[in-house]
C-alpha positions in Angstrom: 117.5 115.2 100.5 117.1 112.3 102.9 114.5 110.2 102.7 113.4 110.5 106.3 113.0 114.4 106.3 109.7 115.5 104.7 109.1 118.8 103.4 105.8 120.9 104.6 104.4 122.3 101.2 102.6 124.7 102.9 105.2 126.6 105.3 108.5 125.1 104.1 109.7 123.5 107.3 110.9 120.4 107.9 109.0 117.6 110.1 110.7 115.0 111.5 109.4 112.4 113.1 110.4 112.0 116.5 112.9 109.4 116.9 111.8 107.6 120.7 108.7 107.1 119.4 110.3 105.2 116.4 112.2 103.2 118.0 110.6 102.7 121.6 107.6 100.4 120.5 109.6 98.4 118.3 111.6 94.9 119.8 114.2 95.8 117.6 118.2 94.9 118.9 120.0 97.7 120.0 122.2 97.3 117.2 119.6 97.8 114.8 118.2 100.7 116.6 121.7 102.4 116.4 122.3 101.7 112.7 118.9 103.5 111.9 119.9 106.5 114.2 123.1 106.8 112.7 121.9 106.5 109.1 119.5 109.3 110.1 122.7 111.6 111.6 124.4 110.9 108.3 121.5 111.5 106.2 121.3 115.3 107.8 124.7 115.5 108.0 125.0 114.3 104.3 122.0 117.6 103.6 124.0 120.2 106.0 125.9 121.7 102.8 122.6 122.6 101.0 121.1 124.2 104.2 123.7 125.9 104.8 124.2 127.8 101.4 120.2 128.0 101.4 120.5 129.8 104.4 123.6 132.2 103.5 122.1 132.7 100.2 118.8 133.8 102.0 120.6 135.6 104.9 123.4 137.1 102.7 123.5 141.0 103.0 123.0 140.8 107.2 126.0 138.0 107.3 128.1 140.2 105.5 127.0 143.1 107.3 127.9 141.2 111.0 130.9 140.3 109.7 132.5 143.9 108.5 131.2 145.0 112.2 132.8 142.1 113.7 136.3 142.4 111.8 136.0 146.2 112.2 135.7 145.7 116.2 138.9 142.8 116.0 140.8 145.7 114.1 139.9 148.5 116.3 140.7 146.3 119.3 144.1 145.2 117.6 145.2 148.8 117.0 144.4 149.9 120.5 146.8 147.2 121.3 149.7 147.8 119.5 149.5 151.8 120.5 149.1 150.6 124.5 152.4 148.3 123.5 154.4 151.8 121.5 153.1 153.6 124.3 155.2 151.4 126.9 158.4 151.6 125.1 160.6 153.9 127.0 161.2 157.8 125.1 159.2 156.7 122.2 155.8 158.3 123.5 157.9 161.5 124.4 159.4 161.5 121.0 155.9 160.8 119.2 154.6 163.6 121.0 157.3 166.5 120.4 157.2 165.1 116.3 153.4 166.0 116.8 154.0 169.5 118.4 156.3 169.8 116.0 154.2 169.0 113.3 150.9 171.3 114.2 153.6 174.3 114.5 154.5 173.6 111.3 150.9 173.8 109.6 149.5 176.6 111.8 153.2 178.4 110.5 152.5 177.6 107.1 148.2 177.6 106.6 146.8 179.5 109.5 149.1 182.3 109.9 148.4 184.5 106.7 144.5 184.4 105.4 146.1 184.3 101.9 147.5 181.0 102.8 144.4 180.3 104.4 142.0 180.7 101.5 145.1 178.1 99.5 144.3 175.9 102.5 140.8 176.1 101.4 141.6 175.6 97.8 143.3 172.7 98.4 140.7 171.0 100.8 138.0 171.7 97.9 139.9 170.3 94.9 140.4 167.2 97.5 137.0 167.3 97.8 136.3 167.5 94.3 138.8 164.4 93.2 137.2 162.4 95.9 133.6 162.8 95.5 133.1 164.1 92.1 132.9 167.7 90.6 129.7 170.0 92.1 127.3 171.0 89.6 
C-alpha cells in the first residue's frame, strides 16, 4: 500500500491527510508541489486493483445479483424491440396471428375436446413435472 495512506486499526478506514494543508505552508516550487501530488495520484492509483477486488469480494453476491437484474431488464427491453420491429413488417403480424389461431384450434381439437384426452393432457403435464423437479414422494 502507499506509504502516504494510513490504515485506522480500529474501524478500517483510510485517513489521509489533507493535501492543502501539506502543501500550503510549505515555500516549496510549484514543481515540487506537483511531483508530490502526482506521486500521491499514482500511489492510489497504483492500490486501486486491491480495493477494488476487496470490495467485490466483500460486495459479491449483491453485484452479481444487480447485474442478472440489469442484463435481464437489457434483454427484456431488447426483445420488446425486435417484436415492435416483426410487428412493422407488412402481412407478417397477420400471418403470426392466423399460425396462432391455428395453433390453439389445434390443441383445444386434440386435448380439450374429449376428457379422456384431457386426463393424457394431465398425464403428460405431471410426468413433465416430474422430470423437471424430481419424483414426489
Amino acid at each position: 500500500m502507499s506509504t502516504e495512506l494510513q490504515k485506522d486499526n480500529e474501524s478500517g478506514t483510510l485517513e489521509q491527510p489533507p493535501l492543502t494543508q501539506e502543501y500550503a505552508s510549505s515555500g516549496e516550487a510549484p514543481m515540487d508541489q506537483a511531483q508530490k501530488v502526482w506521486a500521491r495520484i499514482s500511489g492510489l492509483l497504483g492500490d486501486l486493483p486491491d480495493f477494488v477486488s476487496d470490495f467485490f469480494n466483500e460486495y459479491r453476491r449483491p453485484i452479481i445479483t444487480i447485474g442478472i437484474l440489469l442484463g435481464g431488464l437489457v434483454t427484456a427491453k431488447l426483445a420488446l424491440a425486435i417484436l415492435a420491429a416483426i410487428n412493422e413488417i407488412p402481412l407478417l403480424a397477420p400471418t403470426f396471428e392466423i399460425i396462432g389461431l391455428g395453433y390453439t384450434t389445434w390443441f383445444a381439437w386434440r386435448y380439450i375436446r374429449l376428457a379422456s384426452k384431457r386426463q393424457e393432457l394431465l398425464e403428460d403435464i405431471n410426468a413433465l413435472k416430474d422430470q423437471v423437479l424430481g419424483k414426489r414422494s
